[in-house]
mmCIF file as gemmi writes it, N, C-alpha and C atoms, coordinates in Angstrom:
data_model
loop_
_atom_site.group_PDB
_atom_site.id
_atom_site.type_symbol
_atom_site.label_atom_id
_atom_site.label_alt_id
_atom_site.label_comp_id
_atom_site.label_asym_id
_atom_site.label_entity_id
_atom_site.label_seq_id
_atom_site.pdbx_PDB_ins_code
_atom_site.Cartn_x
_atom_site.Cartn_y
_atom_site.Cartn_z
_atom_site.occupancy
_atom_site.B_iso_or_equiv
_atom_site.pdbx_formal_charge
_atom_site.auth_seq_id
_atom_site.auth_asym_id
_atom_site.pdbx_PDB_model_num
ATOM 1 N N . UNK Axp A 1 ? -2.673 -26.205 8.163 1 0 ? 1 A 1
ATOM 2 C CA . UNK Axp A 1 ? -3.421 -25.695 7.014 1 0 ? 1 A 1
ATOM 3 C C . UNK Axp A 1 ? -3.56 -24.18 7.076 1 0 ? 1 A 1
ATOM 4 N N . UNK Axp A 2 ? -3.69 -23.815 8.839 1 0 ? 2 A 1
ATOM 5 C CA . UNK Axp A 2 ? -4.229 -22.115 8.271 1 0 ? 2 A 1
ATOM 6 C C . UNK Axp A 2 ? -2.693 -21.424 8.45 1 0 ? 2 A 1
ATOM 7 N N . UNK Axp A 3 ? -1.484 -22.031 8.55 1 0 ? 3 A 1
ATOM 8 C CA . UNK Axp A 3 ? -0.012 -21.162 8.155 1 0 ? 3 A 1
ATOM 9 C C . UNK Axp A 3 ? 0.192 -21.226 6.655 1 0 ? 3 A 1
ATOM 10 N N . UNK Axp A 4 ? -0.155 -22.616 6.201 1 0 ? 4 A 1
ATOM 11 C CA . UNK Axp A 4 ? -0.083 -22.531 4.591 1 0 ? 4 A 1
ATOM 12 C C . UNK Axp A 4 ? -0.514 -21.377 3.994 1 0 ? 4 A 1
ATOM 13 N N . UNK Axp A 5 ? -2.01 -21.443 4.154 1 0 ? 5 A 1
ATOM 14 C CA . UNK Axp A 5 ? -2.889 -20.421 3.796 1 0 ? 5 A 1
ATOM 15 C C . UNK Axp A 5 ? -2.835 -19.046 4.141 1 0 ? 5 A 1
ATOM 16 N N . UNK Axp A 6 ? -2.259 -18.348 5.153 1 0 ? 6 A 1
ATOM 17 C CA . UNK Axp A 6 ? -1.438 -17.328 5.278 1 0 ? 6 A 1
ATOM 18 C C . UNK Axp A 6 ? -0.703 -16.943 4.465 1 0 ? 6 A 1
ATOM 19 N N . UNK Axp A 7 ? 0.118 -17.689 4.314 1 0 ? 7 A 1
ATOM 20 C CA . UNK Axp A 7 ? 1.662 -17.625 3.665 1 0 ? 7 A 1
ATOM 21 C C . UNK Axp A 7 ? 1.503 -17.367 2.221 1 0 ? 7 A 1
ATOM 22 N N . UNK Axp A 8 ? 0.131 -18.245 1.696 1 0 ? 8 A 1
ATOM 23 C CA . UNK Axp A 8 ? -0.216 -18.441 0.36 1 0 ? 8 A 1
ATOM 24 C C . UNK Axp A 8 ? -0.721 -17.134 0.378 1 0 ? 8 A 1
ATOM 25 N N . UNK Axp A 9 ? -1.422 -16.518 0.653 1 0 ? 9 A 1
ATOM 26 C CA . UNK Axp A 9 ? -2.195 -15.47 0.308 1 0 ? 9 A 1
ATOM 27 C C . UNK Axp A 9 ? -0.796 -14.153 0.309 1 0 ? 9 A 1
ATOM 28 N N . UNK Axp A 10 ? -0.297 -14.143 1.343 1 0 ? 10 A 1
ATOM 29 C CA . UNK Axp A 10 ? 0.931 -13.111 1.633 1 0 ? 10 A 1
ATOM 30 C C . UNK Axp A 10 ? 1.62 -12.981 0.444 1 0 ? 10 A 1
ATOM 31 N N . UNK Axp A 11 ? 2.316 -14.231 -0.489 1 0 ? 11 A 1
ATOM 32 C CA . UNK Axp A 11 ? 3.021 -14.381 -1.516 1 0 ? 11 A 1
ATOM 33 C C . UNK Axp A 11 ? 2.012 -13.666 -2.302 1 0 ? 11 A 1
ATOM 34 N N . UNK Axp A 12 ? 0.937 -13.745 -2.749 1 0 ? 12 A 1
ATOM 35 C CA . UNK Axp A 12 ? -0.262 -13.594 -4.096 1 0 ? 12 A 1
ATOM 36 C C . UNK Axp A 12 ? 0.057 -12.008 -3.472 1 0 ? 12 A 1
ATOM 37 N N . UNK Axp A 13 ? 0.061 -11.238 -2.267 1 0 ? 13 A 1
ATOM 38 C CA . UNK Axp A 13 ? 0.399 -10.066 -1.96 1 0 ? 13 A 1
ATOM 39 C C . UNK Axp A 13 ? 1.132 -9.35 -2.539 1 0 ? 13 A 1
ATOM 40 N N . UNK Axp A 14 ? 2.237 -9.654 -2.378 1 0 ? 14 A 1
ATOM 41 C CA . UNK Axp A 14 ? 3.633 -9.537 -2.794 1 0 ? 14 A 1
ATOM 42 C C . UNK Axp A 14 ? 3.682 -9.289 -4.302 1 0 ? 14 A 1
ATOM 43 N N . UNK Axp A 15 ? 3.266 -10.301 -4.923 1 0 ? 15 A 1
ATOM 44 C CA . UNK Axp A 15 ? 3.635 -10.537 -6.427 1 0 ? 15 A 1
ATOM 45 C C . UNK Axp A 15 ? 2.324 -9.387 -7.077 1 0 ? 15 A 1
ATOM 46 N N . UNK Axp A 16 ? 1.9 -9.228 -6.536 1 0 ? 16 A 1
ATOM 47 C CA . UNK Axp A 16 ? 0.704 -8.176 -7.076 1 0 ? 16 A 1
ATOM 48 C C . UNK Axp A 16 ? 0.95 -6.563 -6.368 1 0 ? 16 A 1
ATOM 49 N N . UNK Axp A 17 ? 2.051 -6.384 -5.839 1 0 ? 17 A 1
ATOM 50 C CA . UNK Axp A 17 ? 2.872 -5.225 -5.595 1 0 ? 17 A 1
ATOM 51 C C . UNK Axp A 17 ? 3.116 -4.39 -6.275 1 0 ? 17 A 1
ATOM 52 N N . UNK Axp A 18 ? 2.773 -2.857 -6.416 1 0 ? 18 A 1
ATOM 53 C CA . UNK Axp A 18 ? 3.722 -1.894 -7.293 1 0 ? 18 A 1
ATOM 54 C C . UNK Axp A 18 ? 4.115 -0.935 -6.587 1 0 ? 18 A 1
ATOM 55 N N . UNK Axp A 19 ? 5.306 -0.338 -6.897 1 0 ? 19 A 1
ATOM 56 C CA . UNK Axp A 19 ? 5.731 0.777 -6.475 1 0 ? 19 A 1
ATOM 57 C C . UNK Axp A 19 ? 5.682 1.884 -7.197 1 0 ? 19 A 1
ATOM 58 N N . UNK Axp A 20 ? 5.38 3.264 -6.432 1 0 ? 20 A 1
ATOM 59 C CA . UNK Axp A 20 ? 5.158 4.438 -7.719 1 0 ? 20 A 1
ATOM 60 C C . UNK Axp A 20 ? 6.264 4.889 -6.835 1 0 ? 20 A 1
ATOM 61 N N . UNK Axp A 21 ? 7.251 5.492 -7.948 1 0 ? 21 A 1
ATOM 62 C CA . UNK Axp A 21 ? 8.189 6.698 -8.012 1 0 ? 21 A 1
ATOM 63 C C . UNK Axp A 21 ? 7.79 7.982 -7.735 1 0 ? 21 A 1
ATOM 64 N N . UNK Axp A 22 ? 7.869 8.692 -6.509 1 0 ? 22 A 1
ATOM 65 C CA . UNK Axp A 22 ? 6.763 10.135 -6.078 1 0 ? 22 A 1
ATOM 66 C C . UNK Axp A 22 ? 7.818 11.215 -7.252 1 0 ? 22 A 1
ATOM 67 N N . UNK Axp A 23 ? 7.126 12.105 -7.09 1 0 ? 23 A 1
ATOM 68 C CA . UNK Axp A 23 ? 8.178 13.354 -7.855 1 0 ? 23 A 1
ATOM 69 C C . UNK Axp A 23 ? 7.238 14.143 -7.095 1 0 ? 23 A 1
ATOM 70 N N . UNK Axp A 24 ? 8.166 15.517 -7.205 1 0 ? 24 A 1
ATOM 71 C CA . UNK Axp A 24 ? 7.653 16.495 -5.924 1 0 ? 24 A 1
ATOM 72 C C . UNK Axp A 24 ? 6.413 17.557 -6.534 1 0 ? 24 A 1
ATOM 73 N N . UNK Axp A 25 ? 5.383 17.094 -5.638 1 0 ? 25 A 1
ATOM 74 C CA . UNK Axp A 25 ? 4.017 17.542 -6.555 1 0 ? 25 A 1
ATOM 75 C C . UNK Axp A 25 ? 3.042 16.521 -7.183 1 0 ? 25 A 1
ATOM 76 N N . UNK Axp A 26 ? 3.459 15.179 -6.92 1 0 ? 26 A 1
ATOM 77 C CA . UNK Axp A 26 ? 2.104 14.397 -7.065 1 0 ? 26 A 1
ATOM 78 C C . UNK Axp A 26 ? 1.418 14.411 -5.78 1 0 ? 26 A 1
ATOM 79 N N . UNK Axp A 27 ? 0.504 14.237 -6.65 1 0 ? 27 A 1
ATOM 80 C CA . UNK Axp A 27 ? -0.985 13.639 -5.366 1 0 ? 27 A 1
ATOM 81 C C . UNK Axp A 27 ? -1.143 11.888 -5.973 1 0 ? 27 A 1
ATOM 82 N N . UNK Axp A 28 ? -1.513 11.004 -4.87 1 0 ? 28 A 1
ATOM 83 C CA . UNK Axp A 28 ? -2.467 10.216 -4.83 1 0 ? 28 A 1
ATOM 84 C C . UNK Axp A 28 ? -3.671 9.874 -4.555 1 0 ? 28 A 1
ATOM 85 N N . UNK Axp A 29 ? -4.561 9.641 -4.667 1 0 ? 29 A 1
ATOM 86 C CA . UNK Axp A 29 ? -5.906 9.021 -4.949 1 0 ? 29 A 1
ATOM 87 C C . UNK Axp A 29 ? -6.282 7.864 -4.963 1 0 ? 29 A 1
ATOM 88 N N . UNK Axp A 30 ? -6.417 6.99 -3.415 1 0 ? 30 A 1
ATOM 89 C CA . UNK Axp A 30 ? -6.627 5.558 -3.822 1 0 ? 30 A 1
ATOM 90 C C . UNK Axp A 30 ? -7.925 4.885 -2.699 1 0 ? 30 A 1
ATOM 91 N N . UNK Axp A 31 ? -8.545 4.017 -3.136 1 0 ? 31 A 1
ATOM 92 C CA . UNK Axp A 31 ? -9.561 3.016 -2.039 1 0 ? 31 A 1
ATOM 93 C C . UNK Axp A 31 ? -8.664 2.255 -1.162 1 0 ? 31 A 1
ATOM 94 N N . UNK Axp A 32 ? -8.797 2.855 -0.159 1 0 ? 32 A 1
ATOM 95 C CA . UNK Axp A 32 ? -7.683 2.15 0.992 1 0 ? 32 A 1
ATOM 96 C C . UNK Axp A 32 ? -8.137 0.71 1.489 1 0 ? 32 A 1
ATOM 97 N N . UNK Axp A 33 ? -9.625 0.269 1.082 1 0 ? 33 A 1
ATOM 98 C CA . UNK Axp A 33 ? -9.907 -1.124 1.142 1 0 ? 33 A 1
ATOM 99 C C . UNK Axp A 33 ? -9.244 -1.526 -0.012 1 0 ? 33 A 1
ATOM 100 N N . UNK Axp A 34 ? -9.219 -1.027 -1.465 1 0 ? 34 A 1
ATOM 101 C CA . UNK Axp A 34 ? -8.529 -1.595 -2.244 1 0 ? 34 A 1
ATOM 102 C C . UNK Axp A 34 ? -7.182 -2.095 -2.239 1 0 ? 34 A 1
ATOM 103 N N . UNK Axp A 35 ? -6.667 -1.487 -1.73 1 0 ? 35 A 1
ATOM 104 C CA . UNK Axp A 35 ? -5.062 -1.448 -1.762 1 0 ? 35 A 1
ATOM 105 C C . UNK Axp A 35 ? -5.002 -1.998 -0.026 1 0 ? 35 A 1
ATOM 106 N N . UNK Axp A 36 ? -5.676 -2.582 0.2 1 0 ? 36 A 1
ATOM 107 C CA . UNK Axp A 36 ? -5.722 -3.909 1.706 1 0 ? 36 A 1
ATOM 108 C C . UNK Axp A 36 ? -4.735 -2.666 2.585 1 0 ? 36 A 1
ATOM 109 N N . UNK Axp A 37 ? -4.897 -1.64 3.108 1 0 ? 37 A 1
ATOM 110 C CA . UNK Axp A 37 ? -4.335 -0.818 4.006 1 0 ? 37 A 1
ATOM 111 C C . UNK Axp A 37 ? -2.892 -0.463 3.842 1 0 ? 37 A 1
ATOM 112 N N . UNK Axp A 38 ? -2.428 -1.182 2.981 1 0 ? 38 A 1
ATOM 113 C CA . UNK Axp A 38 ? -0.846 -1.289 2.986 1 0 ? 38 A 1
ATOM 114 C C . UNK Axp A 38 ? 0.344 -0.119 2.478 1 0 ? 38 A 1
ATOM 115 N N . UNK Axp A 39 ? 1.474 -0.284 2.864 1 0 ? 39 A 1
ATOM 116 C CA . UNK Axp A 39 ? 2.083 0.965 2.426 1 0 ? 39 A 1
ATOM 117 C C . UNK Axp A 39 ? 3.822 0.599 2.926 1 0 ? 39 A 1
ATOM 118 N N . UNK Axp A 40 ? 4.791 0.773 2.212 1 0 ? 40 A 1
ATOM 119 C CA . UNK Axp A 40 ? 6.041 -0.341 1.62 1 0 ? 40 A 1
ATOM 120 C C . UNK Axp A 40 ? 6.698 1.11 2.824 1 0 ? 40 A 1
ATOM 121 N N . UNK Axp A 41 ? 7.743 0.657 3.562 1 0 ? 41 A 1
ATOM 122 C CA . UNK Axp A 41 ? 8.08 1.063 4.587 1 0 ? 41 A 1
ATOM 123 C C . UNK Axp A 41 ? 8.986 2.135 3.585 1 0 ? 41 A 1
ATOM 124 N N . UNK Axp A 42 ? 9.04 3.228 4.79 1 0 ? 42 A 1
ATOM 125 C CA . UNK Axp A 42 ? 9.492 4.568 3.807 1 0 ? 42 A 1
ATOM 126 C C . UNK Axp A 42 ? 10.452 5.088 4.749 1 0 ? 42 A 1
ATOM 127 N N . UNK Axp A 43 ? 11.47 6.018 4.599 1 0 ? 43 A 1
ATOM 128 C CA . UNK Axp A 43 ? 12.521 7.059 5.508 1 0 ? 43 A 1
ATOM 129 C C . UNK Axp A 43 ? 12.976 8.144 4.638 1 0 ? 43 A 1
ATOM 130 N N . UNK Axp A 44 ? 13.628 9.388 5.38 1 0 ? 44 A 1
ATOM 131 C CA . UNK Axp A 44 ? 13.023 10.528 5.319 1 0 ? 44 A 1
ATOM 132 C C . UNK Axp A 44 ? 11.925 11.349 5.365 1 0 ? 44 A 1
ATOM 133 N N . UNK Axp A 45 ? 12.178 12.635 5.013 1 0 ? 45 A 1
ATOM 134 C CA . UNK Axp A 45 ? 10.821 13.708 5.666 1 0 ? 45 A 1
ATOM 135 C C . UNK Axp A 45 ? 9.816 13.636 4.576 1 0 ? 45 A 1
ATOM 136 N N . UNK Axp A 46 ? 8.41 13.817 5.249 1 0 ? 46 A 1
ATOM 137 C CA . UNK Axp A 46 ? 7.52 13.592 4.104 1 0 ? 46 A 1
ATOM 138 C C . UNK Axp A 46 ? 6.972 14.815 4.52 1 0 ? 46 A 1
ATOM 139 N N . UNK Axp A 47 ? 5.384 14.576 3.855 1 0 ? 47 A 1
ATOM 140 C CA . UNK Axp A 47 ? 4.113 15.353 4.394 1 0 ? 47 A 1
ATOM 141 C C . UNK Axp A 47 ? 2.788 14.334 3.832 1 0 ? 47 A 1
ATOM 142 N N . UNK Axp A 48 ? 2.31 14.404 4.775 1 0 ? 48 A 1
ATOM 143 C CA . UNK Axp A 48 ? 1.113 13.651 4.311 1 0 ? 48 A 1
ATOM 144 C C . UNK Axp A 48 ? -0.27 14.302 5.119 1 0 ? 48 A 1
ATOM 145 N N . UNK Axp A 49 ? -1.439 14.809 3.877 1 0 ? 49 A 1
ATOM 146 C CA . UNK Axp A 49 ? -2.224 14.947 4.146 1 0 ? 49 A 1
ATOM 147 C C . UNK Axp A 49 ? -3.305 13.873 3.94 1 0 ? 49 A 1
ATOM 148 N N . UNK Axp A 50 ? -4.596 13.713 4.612 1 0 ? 50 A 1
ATOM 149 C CA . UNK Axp A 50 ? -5.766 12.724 4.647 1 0 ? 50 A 1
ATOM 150 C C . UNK Axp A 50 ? -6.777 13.037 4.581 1 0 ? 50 A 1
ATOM 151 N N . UNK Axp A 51 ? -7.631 12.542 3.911 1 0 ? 51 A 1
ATOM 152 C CA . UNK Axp A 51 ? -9.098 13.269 3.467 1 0 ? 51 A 1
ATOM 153 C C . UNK Axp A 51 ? -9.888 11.863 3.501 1 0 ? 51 A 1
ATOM 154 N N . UNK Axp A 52 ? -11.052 11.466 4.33 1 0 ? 52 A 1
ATOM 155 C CA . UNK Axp A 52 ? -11.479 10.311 4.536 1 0 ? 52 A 1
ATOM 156 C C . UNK Axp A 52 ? -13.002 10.544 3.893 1 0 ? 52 A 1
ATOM 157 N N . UNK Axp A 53 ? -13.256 10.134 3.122 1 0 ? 53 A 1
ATOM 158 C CA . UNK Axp A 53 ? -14.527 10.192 2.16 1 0 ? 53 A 1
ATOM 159 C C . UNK Axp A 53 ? -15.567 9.095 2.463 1 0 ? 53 A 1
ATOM 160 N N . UNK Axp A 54 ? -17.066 9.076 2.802 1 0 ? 54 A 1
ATOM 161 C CA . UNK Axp A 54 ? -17.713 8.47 2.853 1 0 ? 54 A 1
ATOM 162 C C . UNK Axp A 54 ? -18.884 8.05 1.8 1 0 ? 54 A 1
């Protein structure tokens, strides 16, 4: 029951997925509880700055 239920929730993950297209000069802005920590595996050079708000 609790691999079903894994699996089930992982899929509902998935299908509720978006990807944004960066262009050079956006910012994002997001609730990192909202968006369950996640982040779609990436390559090449980035920059990433972090600003942790309470």
């Amino acid at each position: 029951m609790e691999l079903y239920l894994i699996a089930h929730i992982r899929q509902k993950i998935w299908l509720s997925a978006v990807s944004i297209q960066w262009q050079k000069g956006d910012v994002l802005i997001l609730d990192n509880l909202l968006v369950q920590h996640g982040r779609m595996s990436f390559e090449g050079p980035r920059q990433m700055f972090v600003s942790i708000l309470k």
